[in-house]
SEKOLTOR-362651 format. One line per field, with one value per residue: residue in three letters; x, y, z of N, C-alpha, C, O in turn. Coordinates in Angstrom, 3 decimals, always signed. Example, Ala and Ser with C-alpha at 12.3 -4.5 7.8 and 13.67 -1.06 7.14 Angstrom:
% residues 2
r ALA; SER;
nu +13.190; +12.850;
nv -5.690; -2.250;
nw +7.800; +7.080;
cau +12.300; +13.670;
cav -4.500; -1.060;
caw +7.800; +7.140;
cu +13.200; +12.900;
cv -3.300; +0.030;
cw +7.800; +7.870;
ou +14.236; +13.409;
ov -3.319; +1.138;
ow +8.465; +8.039;
This chain:
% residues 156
r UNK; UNK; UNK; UNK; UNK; UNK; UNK; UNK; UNK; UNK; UNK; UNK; UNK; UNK; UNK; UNK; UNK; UNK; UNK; UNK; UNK; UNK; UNK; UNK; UNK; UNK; UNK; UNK; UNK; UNK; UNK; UNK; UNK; UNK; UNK; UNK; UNK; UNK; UNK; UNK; UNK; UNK; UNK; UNK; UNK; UNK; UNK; UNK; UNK; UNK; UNK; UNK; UNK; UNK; UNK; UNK; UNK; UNK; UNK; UNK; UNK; UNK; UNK; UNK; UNK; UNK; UNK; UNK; UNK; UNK; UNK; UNK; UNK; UNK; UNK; UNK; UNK; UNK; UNK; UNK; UNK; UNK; UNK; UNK; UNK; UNK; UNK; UNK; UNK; UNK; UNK; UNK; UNK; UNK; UNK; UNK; UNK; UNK; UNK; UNK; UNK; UNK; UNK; UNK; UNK; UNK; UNK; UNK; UNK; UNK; UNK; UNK; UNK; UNK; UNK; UNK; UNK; UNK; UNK; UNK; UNK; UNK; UNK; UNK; UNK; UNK; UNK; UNK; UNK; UNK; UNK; UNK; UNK; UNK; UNK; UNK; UNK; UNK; UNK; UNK; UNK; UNK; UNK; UNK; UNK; UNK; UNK; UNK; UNK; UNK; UNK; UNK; UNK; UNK; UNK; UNK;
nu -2.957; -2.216; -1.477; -3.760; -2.704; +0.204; +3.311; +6.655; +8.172; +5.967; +6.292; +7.434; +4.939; +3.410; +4.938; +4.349; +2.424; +0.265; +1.292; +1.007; -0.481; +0.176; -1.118; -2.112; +0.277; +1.592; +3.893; +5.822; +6.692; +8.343; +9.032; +10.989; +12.618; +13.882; +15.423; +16.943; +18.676; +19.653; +21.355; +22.964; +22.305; +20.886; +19.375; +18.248; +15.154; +14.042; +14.034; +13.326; +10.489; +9.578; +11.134; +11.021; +8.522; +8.447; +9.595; +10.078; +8.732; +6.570; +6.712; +8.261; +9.841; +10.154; +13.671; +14.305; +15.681; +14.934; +11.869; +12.447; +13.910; +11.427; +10.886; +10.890; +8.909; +6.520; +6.090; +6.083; +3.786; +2.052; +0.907; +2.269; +3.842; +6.384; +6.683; +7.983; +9.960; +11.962; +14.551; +14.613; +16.126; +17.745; +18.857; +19.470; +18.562; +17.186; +17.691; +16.234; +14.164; +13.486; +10.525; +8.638; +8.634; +7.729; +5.439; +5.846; +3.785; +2.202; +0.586; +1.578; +1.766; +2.865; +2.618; +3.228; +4.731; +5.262; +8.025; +9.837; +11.115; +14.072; +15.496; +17.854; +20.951; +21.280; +18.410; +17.980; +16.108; +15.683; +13.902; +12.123; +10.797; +8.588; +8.561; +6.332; +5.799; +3.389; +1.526; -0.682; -3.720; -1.965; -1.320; +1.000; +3.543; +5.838; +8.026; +9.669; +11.006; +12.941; +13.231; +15.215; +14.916; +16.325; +15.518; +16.314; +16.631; +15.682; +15.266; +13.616;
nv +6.754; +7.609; +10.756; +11.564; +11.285; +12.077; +11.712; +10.816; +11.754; +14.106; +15.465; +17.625; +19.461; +19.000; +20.104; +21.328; +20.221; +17.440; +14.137; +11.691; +9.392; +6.908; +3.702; +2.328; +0.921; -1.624; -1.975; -4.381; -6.224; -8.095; -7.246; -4.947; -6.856; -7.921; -5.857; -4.751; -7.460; -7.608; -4.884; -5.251; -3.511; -4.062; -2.490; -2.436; -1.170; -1.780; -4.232; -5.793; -6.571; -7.290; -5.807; -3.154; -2.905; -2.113; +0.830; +4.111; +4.214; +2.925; +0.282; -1.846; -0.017; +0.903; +1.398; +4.787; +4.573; +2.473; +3.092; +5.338; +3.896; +2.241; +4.274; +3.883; +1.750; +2.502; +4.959; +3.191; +2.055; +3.865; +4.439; +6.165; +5.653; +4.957; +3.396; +1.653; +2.607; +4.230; +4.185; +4.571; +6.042; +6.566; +9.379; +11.394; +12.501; +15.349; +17.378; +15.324; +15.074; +13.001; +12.805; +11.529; +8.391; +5.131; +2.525; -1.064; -2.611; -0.616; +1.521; +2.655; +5.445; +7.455; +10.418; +12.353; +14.816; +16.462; +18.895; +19.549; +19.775; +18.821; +18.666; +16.444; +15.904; +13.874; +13.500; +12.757; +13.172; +14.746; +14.422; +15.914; +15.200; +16.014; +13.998; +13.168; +11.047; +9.331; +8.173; +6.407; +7.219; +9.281; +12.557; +13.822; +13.548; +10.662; +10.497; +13.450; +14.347; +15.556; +14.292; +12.677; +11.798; +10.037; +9.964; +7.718; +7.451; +4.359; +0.835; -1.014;
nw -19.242; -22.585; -24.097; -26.518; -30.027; -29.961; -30.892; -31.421; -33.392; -34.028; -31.403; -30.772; -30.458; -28.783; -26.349; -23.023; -22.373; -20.643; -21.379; -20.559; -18.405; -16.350; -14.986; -11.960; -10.211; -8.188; -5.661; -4.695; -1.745; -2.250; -4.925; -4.086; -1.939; -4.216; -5.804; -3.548; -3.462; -5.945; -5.442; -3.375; -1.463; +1.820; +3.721; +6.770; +6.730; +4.353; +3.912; +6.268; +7.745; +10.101; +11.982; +10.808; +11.126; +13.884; +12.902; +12.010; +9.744; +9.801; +8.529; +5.806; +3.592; -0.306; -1.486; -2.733; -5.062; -6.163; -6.816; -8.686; -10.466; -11.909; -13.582; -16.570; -16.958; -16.079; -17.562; -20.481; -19.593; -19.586; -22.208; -23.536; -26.730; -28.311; -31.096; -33.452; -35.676; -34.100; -31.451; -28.385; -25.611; -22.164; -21.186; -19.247; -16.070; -13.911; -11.349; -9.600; -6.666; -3.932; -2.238; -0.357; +0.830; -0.608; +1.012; +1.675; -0.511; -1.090; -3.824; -6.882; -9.474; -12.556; -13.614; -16.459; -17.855; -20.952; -21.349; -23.316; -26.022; -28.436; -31.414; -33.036; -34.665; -37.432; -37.188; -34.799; -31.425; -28.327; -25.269; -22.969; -20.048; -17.184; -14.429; -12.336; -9.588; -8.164; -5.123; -4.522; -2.203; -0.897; -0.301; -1.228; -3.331; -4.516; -5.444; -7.471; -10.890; -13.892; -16.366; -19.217; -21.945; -25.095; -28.401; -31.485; -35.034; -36.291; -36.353; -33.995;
cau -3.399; -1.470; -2.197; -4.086; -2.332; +1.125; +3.661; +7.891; +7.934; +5.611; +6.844; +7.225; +3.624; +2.916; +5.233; +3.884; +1.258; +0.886; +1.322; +0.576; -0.687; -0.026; -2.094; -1.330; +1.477; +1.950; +5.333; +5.925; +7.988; +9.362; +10.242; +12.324; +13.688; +14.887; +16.164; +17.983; +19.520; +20.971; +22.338; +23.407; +21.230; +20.086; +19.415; +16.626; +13.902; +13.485; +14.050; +13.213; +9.425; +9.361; +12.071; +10.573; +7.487; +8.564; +10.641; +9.768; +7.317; +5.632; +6.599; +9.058; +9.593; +10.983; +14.605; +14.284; +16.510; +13.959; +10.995; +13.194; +14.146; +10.355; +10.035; +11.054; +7.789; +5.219; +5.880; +5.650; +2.597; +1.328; +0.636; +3.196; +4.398; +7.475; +6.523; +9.344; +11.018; +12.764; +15.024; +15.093; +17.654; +17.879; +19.542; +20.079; +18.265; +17.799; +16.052; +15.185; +13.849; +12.457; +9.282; +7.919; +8.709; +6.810; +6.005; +5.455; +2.192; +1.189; +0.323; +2.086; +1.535; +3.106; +1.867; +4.388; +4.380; +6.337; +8.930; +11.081; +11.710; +14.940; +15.509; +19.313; +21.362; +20.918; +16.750; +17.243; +14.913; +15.903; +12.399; +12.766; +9.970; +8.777; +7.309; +5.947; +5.430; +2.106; +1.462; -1.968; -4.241; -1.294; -1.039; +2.370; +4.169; +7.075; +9.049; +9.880; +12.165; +13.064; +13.763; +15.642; +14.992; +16.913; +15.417; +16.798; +16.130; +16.292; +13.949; +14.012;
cav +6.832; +8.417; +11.607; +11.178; +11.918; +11.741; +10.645; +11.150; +12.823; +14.960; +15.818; +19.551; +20.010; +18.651; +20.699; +22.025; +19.144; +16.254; +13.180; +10.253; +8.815; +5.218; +3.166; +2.395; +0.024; -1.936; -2.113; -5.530; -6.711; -9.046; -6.320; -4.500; -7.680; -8.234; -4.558; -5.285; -8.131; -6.578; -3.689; -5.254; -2.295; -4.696; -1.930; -2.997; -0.340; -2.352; -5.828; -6.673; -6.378; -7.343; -4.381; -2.237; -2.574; -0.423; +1.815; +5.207; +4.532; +1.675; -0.702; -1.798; +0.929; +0.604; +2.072; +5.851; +4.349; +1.579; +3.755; +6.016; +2.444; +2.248; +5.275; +3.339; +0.920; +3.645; +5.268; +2.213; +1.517; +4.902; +4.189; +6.897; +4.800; +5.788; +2.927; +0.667; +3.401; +4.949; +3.374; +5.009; +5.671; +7.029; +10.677; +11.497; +13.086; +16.483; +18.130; +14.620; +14.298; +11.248; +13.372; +10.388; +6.846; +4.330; +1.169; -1.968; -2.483; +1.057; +1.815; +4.286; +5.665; +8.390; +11.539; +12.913; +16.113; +17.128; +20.014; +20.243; +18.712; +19.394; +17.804; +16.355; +15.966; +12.520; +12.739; +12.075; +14.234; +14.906; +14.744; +16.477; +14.610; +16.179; +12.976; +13.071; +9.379; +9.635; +7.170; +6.115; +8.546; +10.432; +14.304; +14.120; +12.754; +10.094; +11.519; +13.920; +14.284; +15.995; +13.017; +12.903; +10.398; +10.656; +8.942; +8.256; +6.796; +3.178; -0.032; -1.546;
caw -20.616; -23.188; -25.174; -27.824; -30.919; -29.126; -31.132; -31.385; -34.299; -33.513; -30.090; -30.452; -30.670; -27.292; -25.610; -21.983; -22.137; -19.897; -22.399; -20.843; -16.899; -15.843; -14.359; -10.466; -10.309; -6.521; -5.254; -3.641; -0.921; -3.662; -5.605; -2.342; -2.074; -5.633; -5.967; -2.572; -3.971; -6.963; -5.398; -2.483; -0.399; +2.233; +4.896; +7.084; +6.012; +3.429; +3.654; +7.445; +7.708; +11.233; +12.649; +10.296; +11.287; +15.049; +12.993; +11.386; +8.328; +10.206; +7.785; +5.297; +2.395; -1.380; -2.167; -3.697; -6.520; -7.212; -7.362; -9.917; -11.739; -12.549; -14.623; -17.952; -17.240; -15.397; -19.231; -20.966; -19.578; -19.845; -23.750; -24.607; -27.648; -29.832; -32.381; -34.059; -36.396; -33.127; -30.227; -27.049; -24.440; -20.844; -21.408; -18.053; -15.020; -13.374; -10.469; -8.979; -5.702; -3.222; -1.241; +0.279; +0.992; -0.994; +1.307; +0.447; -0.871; -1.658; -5.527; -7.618; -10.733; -12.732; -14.387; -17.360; -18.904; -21.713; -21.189; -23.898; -27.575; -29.157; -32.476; -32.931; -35.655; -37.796; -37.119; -33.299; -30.513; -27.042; -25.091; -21.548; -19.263; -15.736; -14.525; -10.865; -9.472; -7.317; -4.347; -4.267; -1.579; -0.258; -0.445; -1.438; -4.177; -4.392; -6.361; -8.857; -11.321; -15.057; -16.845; -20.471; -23.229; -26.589; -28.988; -32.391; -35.647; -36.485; -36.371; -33.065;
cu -2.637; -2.268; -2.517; -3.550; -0.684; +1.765; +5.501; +8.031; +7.160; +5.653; +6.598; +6.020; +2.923; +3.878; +4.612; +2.331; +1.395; +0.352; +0.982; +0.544; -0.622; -0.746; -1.177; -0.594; +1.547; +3.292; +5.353; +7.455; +9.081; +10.282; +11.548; +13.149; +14.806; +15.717; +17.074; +19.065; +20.397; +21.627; +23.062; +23.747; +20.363; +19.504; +17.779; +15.299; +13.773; +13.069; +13.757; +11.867; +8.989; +9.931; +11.010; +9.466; +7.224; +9.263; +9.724; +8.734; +6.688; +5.567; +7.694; +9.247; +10.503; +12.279; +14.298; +14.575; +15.561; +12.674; +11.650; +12.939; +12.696; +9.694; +9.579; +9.489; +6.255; +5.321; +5.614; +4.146; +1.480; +0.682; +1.255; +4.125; +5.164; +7.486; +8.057; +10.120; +12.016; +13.468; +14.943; +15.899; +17.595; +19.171; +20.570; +18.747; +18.428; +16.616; +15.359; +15.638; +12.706; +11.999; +9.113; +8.212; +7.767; +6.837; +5.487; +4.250; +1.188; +1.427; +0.508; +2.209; +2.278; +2.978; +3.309; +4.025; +5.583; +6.854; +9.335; +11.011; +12.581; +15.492; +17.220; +19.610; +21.376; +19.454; +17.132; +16.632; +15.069; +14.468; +13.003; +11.497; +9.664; +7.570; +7.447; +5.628; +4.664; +1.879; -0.371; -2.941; -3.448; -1.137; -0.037; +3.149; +5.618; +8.149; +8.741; +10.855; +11.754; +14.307; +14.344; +15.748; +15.324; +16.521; +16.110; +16.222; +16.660; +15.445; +14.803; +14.444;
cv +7.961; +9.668; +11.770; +11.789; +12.420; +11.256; +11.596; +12.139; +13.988; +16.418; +17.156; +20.440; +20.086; +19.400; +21.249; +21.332; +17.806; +15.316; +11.643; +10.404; +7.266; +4.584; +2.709; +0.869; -0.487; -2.416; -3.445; -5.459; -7.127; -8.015; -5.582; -5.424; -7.705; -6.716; -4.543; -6.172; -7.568; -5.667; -3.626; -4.164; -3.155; -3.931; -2.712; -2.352; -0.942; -4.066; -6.781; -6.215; -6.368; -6.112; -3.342; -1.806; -1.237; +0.420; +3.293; +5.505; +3.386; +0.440; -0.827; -0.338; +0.902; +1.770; +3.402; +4.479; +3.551; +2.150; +4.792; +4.766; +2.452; +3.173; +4.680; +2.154; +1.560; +4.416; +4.477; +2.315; +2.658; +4.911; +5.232; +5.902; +5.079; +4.658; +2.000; +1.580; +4.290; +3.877; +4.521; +4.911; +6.724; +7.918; +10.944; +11.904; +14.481; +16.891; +16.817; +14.975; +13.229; +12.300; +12.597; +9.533; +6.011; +3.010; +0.419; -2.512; -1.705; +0.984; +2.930; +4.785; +6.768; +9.480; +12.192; +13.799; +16.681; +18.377; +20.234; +19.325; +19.207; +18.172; +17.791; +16.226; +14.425; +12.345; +12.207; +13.234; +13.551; +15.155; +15.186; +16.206; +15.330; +15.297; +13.070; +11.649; +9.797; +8.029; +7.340; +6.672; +8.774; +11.419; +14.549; +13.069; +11.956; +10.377; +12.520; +14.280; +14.913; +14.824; +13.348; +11.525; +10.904; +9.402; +9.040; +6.857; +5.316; +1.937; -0.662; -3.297;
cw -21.305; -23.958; -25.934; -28.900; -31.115; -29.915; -31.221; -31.858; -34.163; -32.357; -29.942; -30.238; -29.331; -26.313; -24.593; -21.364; -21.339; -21.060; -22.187; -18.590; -17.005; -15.283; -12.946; -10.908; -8.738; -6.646; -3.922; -2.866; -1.765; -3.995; -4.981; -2.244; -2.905; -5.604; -4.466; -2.888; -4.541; -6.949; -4.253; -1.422; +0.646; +3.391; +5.941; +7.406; +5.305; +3.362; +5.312; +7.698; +9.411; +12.283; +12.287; +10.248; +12.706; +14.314; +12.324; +10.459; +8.563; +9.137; +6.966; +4.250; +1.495; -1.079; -2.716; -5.037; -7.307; -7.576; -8.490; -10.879; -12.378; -13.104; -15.688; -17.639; -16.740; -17.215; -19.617; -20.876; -19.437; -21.392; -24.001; -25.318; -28.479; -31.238; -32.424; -34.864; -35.434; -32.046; -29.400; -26.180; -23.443; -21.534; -20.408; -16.682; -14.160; -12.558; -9.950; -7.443; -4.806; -1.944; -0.022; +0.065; +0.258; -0.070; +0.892; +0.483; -1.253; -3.381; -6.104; -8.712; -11.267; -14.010; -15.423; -18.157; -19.836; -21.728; -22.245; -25.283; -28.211; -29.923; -32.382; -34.089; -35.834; -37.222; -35.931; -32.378; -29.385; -26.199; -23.445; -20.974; -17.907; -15.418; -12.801; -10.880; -7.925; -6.489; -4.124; -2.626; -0.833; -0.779; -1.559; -2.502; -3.752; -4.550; -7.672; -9.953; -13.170; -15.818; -18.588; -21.239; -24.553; -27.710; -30.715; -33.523; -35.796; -35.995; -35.148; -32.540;
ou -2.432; -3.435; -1.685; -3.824; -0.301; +1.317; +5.556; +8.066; +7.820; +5.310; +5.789; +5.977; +2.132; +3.460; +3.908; +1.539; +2.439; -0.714; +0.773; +1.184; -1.356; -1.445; +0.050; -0.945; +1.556; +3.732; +5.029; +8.581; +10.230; +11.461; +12.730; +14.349; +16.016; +16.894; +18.213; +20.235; +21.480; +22.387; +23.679; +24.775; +19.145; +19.040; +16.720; +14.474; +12.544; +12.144; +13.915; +11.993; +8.196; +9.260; +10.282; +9.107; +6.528; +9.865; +8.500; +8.064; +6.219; +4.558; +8.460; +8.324; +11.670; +12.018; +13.696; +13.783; +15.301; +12.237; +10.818; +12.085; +12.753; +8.473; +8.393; +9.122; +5.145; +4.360; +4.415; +3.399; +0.288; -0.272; +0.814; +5.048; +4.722; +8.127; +8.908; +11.307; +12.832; +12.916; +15.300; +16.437; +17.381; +20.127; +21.798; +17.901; +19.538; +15.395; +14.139; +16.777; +11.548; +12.708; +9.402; +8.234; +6.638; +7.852; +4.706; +3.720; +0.007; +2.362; -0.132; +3.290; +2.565; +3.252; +4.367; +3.170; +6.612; +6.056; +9.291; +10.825; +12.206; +15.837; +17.870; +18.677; +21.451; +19.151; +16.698; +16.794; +14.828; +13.880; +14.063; +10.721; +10.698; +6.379; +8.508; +5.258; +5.152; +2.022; -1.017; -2.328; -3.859; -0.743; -0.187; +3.228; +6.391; +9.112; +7.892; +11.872; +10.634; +15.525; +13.818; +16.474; +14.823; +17.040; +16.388; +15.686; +17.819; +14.822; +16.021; +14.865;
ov +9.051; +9.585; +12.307; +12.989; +13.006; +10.143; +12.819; +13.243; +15.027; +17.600; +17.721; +21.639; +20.928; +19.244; +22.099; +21.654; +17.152; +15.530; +10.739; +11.108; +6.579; +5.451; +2.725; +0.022; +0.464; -3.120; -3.417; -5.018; -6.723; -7.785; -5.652; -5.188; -7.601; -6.819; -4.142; -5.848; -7.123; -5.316; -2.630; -3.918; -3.076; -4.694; -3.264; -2.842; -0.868; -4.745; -7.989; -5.026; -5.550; -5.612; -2.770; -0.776; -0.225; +1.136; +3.161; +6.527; +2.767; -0.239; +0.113; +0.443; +0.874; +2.850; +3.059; +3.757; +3.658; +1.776; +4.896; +4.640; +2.710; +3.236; +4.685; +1.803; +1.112; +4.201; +4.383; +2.588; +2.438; +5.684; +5.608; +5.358; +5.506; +4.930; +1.824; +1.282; +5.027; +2.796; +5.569; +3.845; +7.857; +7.464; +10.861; +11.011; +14.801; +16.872; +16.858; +15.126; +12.876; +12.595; +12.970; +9.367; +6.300; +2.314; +0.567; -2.865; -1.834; +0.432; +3.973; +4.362; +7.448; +9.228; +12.428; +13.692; +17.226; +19.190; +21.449; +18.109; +20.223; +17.086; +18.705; +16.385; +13.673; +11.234; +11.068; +14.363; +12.361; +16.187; +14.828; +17.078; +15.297; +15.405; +13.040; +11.056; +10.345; +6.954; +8.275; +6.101; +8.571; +11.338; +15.273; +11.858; +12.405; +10.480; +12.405; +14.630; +14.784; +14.651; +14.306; +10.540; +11.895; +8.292; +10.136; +5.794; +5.019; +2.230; -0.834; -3.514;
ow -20.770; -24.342; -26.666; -28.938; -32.127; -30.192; -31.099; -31.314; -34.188; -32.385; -29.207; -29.959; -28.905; -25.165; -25.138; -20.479; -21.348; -21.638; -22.996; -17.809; -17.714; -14.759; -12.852; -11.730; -7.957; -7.555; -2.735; -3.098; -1.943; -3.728; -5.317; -2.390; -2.701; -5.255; -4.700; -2.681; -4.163; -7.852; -3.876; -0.792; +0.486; +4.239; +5.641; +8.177; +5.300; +2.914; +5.490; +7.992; +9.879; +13.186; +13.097; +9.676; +12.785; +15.114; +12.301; +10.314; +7.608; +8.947; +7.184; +4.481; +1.887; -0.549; -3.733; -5.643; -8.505; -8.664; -9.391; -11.756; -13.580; -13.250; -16.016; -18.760; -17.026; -17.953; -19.354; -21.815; -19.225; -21.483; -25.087; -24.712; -29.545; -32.253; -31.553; -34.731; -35.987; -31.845; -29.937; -25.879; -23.875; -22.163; -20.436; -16.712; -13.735; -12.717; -9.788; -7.001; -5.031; -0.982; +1.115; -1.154; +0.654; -0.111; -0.049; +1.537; -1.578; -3.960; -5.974; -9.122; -10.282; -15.183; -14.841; -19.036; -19.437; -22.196; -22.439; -25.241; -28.798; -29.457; -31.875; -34.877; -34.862; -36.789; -35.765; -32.843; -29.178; -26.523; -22.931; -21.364; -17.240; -15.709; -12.177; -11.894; -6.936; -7.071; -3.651; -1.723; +0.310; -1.942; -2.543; -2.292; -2.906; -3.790; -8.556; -9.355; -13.665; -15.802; -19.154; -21.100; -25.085; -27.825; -31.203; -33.208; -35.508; -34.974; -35.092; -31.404;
């Protein structure tokens, strides 16, 4: 759930606040699969359920990269909403790392707190994200990472 009152424009106000939580998300085999596919990552931690069941994390377990890939929809579905007068765009990344293995079938959600708002030139705003991605009752997080979204003006 997003922060009430939360909005682009605004941004600077929320600085040092967490802005929005997702709701748990499950990570399917499927999905391991499909993100295997497309990155032609077929190692068999991920995609051989039967091996992987004697091996190390007793079971298959997602890609780092694809638990990263699901920031842009763990936000989304956090109700942090930038509206139609803004586009968004993947900045960059800093300070990630993969804690813990997600496997497949565990539920992961992720918590985002706003760091940083720096306004750009032409009305666009650099938002600096530290979004932890939380695995449903483990200790230890999935990942974490200082994420960067630049958003800028313009109807989507």
């Amino acid at each position: 759930m997003a922060e009430e009152g939360f909005t682009i424009a605004g941004a600077e106000g929320f600085v040092g606040r967490e802005i929005g939580v997702s709701p748990w998300r499950v990570v399917t085999q499927a999905m391991i699969d499909g993100f295997a596919d497309s990155t032609a990552d077929t190692y068999w931690i991920h995609t051989d359920p039967a091996r992987a069941a004697s091996g190390p994390f007793g079971g298959t377990i997602a890609h780092g990269f694809l638990t990263l890939s699901l920031l842009s929809v763990l936000l989304r579905e956090s109700g942090v909403d930038w509206g139609d007068e803004v586009v968004g765009l993947n900045y960059g990344l800093d300070r990630v790392r993969f804690l813990t293995p997600v496997r497949a079938g565990e539920r992961v959600r992720a918590r985002i707190v706003l760091t940083g708002a720096e306004k750009r030139a032409g009305g666009g705003i650099l938002l600096r994200l530290a979004v932890t991605v939380e695995i449903e009752n483990q200790g230890r997080p999935a990942l974490v990472a200082d994420w960067l979204n630049l958003f800028l003006p313009g109807a989507a």
